[in-house]
C-alpha positions in Angstrom: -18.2 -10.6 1.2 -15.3 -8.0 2.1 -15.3 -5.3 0.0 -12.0 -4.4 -2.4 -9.4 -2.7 -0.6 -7.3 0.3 -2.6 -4.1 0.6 -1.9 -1.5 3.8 -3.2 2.2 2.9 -4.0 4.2 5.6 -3.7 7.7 6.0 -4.7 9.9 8.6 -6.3 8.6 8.3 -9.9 5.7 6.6 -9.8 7.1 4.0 -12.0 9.3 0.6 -11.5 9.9 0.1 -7.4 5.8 1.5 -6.8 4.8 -1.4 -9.6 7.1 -3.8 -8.4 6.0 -3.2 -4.6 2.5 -3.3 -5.9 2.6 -6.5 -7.3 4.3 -8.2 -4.4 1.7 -6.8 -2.0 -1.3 -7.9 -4.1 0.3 -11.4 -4.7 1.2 -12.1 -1.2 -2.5 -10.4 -0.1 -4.3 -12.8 -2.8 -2.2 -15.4 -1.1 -4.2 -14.6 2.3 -7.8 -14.3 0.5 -7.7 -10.8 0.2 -8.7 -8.9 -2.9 -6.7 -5.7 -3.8 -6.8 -2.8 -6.1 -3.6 -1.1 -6.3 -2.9 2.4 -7.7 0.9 3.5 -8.5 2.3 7.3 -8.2 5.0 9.8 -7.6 5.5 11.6 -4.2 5.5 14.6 -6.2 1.6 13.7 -7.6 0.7 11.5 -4.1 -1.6 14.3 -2.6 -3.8 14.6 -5.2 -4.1 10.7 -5.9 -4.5 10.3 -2.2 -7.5 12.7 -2.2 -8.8 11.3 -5.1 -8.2 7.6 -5.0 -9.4 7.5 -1.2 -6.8 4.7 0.0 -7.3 2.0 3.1 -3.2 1.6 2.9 -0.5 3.4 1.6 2.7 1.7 0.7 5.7 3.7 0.2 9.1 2.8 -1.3 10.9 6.4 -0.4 10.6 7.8 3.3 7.0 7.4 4.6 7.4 11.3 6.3 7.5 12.5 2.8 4.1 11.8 2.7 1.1 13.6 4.0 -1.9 10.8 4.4 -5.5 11.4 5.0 -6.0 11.4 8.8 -6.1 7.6 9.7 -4.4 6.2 6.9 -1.6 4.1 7.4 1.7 4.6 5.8 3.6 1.5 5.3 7.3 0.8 4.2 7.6 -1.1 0.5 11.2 -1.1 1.1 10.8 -4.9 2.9 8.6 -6.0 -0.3 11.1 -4.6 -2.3 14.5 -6.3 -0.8 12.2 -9.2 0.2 13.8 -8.4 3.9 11.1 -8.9 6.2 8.5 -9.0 3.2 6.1 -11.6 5.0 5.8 -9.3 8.0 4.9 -6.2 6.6 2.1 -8.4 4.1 0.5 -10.0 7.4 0.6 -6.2 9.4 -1.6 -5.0 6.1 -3.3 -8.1 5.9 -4.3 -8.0 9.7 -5.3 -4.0 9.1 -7.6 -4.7 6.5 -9.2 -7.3 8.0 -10.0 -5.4 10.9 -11.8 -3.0 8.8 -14.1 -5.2 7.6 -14.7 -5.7 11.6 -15.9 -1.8 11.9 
């Protein structure tokens, strides 16, 4: 069985786009048979989470250069899961990165 995947949403405050982008990632990735765990934060608190929390993905709502991931973790935009804009693409590029880890 594949193992949970954690995922970080970042976004200015840590509050309302991160949660909302969070819950659109892990309904459309529940959708495709993959089980999530999503953390929220800040950019300001993101390093600290990061090194903690040990993410396979990081979504970001604000610009993904603002943040600083652990070597060979992806940085995706939110901004498509927040507008809806393109939503589907970005959920079946994390979709198809996760499943390749299970592959490794």
């Amino acid at each position: 069985m594949a193992e949970m995947y954690r995922v970080l949403a970042v976004c200015g405050a840590g509050l309302a786009t991160s949660t909302h982008v969070a819950k659109t990632l892990q309904n459309g990735l529940e959708q495709r048979g993959i089980e999530t765990q999503i953390r929220t934060c800040s950019v300001a608190e993101s390093n600290g989470v990061m090194f903690q929390y040990k993410p396979h993905v990081i979504l970001a709502t604000v610009s993904v250069n603002s943040i600083q991931p652990p070597e060979g973790t992806p940085v995706y935009s939110g901004v498509p899961l927040l507008t809806g804009v393109g939503s589907a693409k970005v959920l079946d590029e994390i979709a198809a990165y996760l499943t390749e880890l299970d592959k490794k």
